[in-house]
C-alpha positions as CSV (number, residue, x, y, z in Angstrom):
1,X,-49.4,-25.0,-10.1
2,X,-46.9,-24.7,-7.5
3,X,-45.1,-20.9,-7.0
4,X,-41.9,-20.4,-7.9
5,X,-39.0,-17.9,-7.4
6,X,-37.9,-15.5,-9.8
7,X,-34.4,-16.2,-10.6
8,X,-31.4,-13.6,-11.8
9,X,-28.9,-14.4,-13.7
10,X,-25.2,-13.7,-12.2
11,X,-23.7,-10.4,-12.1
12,X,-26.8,-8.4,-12.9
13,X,-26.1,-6.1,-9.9
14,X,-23.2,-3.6,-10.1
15,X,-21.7,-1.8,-6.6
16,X,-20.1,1.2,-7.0
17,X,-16.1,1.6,-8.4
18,X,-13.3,1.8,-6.0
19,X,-10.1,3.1,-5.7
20,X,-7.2,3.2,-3.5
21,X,-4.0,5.3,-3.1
22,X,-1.1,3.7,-0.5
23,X,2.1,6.2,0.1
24,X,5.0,5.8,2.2
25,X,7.9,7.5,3.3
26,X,11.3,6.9,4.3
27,X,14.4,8.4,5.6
28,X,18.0,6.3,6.5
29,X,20.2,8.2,9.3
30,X,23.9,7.1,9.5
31,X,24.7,6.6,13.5
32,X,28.2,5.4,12.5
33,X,30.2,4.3,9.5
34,X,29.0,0.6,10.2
35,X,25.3,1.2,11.7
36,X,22.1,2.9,9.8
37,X,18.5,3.2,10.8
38,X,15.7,3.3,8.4
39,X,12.6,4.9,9.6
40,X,9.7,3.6,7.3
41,X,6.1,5.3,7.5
42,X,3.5,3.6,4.9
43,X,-0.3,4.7,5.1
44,X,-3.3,3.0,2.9
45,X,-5.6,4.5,1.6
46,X,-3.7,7.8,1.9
47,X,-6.8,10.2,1.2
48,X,-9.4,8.8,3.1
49,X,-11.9,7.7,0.0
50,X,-14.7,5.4,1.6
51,X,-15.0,2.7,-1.3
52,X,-18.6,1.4,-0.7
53,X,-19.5,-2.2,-0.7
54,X,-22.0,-4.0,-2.7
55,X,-25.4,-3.4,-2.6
56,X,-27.6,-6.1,-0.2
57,X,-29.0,-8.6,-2.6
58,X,-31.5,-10.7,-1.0
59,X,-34.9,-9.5,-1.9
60,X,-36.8,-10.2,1.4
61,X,-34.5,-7.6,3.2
62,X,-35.7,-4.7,4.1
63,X,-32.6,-2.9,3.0
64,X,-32.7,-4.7,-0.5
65,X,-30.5,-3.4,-3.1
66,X,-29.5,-0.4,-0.3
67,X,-25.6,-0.2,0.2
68,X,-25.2,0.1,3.9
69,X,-21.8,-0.5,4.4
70,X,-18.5,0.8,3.2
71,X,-14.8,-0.8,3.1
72,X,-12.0,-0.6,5.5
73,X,-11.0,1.8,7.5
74,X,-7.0,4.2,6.5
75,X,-4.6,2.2,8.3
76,X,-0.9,3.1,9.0
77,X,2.2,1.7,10.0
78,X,5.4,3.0,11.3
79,X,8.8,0.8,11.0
80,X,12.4,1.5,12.7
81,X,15.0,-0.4,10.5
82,X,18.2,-0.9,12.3
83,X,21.5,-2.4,9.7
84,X,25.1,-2.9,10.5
85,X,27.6,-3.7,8.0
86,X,30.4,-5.9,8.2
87,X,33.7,-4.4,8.3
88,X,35.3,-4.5,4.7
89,X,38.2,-7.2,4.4
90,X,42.2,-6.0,4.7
């Protein structure tokens, strides 16, 4: 009789829950009647939570069913919006 591998059936390993809070934050200034500029500042993952990935699934590893990594890093953006508007019609 020849060996064979165990087998698992999908989905019988759970990683942890994650979560995620974005915020951003804007302000318009008026330079003139016709021109506005919109500065824009957006972060994700706002409060820094490290949101663990699976754990490692292949059973010769020594690190089997460890969770050694975690997700992405808080990233942030900042944007300068400039907007002119026509002049209204006599």
């Amino acid at each position: 009789m020849g060996r064979s591998t165990p087998r698992l059936e999908r989905d019988k390993f759970y990683g942890p829950g994650s979560w995620n809070f974005n915020s951003a934050l804007y302000m318009d200034f008026r330079v003139t009647e016709r021109i506005k500029v919109t500065f824009r500042w957006e972060q994700y993952d706002t409060l820094y939570h490290a949101n663990r990935n699976g754990p490692n699934t292949t059973p010769t590893s020594a690190s089997f069913g460890k969770m050694t990594a975690k997700g992405d890093n808080r990233d942030q953006q900042l944007a300068l919006r400039l907007s002119f508007y026509a002049r209204p019609s006599d």
